[in-house]
C-alpha positions as CSV (number, residue, x, y, z in Angstrom):
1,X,85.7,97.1,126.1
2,X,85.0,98.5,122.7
3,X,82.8,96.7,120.7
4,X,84.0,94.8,117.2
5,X,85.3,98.4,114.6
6,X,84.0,96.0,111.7
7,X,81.0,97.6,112.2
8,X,81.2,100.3,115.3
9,X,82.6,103.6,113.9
10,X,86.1,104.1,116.1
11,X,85.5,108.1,116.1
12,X,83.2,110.0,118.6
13,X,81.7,112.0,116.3
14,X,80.6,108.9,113.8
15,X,79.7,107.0,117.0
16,X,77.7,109.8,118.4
17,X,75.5,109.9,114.9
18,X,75.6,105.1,114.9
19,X,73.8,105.8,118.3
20,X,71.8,107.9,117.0
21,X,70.4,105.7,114.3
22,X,70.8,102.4,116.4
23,X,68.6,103.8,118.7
24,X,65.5,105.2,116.2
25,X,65.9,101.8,114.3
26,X,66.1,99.8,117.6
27,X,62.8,101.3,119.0
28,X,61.0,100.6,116.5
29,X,62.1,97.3,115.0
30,X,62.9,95.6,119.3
31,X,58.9,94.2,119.7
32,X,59.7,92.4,116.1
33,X,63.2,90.7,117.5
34,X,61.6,89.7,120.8
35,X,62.7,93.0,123.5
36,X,60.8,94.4,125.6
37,X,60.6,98.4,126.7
38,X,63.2,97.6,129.1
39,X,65.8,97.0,126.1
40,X,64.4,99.7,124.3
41,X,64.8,101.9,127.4
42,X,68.5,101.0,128.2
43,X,68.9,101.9,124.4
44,X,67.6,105.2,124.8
45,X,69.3,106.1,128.1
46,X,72.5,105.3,126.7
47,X,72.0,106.7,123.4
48,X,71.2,110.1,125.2
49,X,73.9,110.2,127.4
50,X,76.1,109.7,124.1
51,X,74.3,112.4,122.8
52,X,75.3,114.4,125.9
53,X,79.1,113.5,125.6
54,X,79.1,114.6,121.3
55,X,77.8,117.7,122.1
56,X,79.6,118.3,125.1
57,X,82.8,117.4,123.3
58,X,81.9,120.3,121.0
59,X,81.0,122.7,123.3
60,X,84.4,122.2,125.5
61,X,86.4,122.4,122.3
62,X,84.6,125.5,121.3
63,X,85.3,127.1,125.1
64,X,88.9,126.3,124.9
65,X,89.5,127.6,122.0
66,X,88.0,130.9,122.9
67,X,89.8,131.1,126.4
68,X,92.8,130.5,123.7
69,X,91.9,133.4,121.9
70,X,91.2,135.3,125.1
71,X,94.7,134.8,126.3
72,X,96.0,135.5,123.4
73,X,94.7,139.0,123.5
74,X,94.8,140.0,127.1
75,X,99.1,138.7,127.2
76,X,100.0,139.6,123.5
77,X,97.7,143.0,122.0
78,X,99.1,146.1,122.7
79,X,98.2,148.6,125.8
80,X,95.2,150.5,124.8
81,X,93.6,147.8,123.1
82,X,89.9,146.7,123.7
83,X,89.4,144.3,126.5
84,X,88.2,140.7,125.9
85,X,85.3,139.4,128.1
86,X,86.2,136.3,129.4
87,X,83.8,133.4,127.8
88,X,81.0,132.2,129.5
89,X,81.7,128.5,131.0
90,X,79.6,125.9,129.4
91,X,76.5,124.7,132.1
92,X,76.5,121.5,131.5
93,X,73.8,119.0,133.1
94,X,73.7,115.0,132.2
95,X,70.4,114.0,131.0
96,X,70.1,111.1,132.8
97,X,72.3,108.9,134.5
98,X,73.1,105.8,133.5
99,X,75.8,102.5,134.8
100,X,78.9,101.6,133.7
101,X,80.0,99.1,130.9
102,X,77.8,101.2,128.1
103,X,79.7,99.8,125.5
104,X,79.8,96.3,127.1
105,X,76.2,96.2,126.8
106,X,75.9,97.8,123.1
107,X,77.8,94.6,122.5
108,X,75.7,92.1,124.2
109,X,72.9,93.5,122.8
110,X,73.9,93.3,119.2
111,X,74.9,89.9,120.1
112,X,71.2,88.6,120.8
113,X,70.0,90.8,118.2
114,X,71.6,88.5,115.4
115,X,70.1,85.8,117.8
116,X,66.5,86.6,117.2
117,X,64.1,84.9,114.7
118,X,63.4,87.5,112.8
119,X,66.8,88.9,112.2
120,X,67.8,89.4,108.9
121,X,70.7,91.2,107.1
122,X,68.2,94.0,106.3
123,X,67.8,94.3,109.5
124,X,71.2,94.5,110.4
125,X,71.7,97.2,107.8
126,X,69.3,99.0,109.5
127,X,70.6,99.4,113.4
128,X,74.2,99.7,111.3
129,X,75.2,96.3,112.9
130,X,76.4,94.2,109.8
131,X,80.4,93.6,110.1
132,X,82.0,95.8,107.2
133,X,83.9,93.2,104.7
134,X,87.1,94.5,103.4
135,X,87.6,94.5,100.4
136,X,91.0,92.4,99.4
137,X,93.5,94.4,97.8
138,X,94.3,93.6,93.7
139,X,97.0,91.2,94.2
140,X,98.7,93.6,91.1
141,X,98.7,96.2,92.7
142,X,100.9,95.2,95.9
143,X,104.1,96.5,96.3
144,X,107.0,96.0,98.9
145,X,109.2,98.5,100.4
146,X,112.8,97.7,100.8
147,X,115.4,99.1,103.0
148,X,119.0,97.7,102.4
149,X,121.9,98.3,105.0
150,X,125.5,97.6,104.1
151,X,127.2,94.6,106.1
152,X,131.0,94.5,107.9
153,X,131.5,90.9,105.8
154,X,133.0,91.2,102.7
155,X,130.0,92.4,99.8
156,X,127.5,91.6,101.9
157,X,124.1,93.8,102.7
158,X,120.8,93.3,104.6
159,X,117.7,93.5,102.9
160,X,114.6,94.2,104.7
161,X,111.6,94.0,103.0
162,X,107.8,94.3,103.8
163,X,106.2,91.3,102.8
164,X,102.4,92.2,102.9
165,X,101.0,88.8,103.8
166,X,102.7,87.1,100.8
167,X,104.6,84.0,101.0
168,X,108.2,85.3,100.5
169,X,110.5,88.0,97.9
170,X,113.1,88.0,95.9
171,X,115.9,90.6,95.9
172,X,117.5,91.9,92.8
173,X,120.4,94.2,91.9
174,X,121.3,96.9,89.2
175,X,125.0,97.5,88.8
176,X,125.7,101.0,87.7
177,X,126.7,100.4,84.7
178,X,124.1,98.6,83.4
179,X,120.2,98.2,82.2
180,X,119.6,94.9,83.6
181,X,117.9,93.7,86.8
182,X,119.3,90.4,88.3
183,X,118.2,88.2,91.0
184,X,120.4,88.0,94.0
185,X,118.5,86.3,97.0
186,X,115.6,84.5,97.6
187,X,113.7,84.4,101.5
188,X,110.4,84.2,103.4
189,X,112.0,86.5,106.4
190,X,114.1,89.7,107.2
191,X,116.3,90.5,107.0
192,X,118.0,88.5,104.1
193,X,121.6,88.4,104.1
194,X,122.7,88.9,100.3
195,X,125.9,88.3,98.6
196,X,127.2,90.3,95.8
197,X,129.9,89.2,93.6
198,X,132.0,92.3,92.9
199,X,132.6,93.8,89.4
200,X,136.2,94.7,91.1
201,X,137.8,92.4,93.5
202,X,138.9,94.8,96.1
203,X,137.0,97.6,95.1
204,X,133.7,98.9,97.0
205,X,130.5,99.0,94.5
206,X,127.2,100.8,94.9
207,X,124.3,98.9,93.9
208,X,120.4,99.7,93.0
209,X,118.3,97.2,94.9
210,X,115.0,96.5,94.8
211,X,112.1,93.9,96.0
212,X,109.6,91.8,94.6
213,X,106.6,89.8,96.2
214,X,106.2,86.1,95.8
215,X,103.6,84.0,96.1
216,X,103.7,79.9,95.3
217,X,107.4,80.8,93.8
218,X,105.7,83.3,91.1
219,X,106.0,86.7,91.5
220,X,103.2,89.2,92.6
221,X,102.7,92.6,92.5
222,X,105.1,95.3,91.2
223,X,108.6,96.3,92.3
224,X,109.4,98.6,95.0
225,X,110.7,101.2,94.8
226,X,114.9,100.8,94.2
227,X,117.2,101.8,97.0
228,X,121.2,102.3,96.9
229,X,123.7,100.7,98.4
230,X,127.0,100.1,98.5
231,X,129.2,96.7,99.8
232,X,132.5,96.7,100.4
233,X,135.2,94.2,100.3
């Protein structure tokens, strides 16, 4: 398991520097929340171990990009160059060892943490363990995407559009000759089969389509972008 991204970092490097922290904080606020130096010494065990993997993460990238390099010169310099040495392999040794299910019990630690009497949001800023609120994006700002595809039936096209969590869209059409966006379908789904009435009976006709959001029938957001396409009869 991986425990809740809303407020552990989902990179190694960001979690190898949250362990860090957790486990300073931890040691010295855990006789406060109720642990004992058990707690605190699972804490540290793990914590060093993710110390261990950061680095060694590091180290391995650093060794494979010089065996890169090494190879690099020894199949593609000229005869007669200078030899590379071969880089040393990392000695690696685990500082201590420690069970399985590390993150598993990061995550029912945090749990009982929030548990304790004397927990307080301070002191979840402090071991990093408050959840992260997003922030909700300005409804004016949203804006769809539309893809429209061209049908077999007669002036008839697909619209797809990207509905961002809003209730529904409308789909509107430019005709080439003119300024003026009209409405030309209505839906809550994709794709949304719209009907154009041709400008020419029996003539194909290319169009400029775009979307727009909806939300309690009023609209939301900006346009998308406009796409072309052209129905045929």
């Amino acid at each position: 398991m991986i425990p809740n991204p809303t407020w552990f970092p989902t990179n190694m490097a960001a979690r190898v520097l949250w362990y860090a922290n957790f486990n300073k904080q931890f040691a010295l606020l855990a006789t406060d929340l109720g642990f004992d130096a058990a707690d605190v010494t699972s804490v540290i065990n793990d914590n060093a171990v993710m110390q261990f993997l950061g680095n060694t993460s590091v180290e391995m990238e650093a060794f494979n990009e010089a065996v890169r390099q090494y190879r690099i010169i020894i199949t593609e310099h000229k005869v007669g160059d200078p030899m590379p040495d071969f880089p040393a392999v990392p000695v690696l040794t685990l500082p201590v060892e420690i069970p399985t299910g590390m993150f598993e019990r990061l995550s029912d630690l945090v749990d009982r943490i929030r548990l304790a009497d004397n927990f307080t949001t301070e002191v979840g800023a402090m071991l990093g363990i408050n959840p992260a609120q997003p922030t909700p994006p300005d409804p004016n700002t949203l804006k769809p995407t539309i893809k429209a595809t061209p049908l077999f039936e007669s002036y008839k096209f697909d619209a797809f559009v990207m509905r961002m969590k809003m209730d529904g869209f409308k789909v509107q059409i430019r005709r080439m000759d003119s300024e003026t966006w009209s409405d030309a379908g209505f839906g809550t789904s994709s794709p949304l089969k719209v009907t154009i009435q041709p400008t020419t009976p029996g003539q194909p006709e290319r169009l400029q389509v775009r979307a727009l959001l909806t939300k309690k029938n009023e609209v939301i957001g900006q346009p998308s972008d406009p796409v072309y396409v052209t129905v045929n009869p």
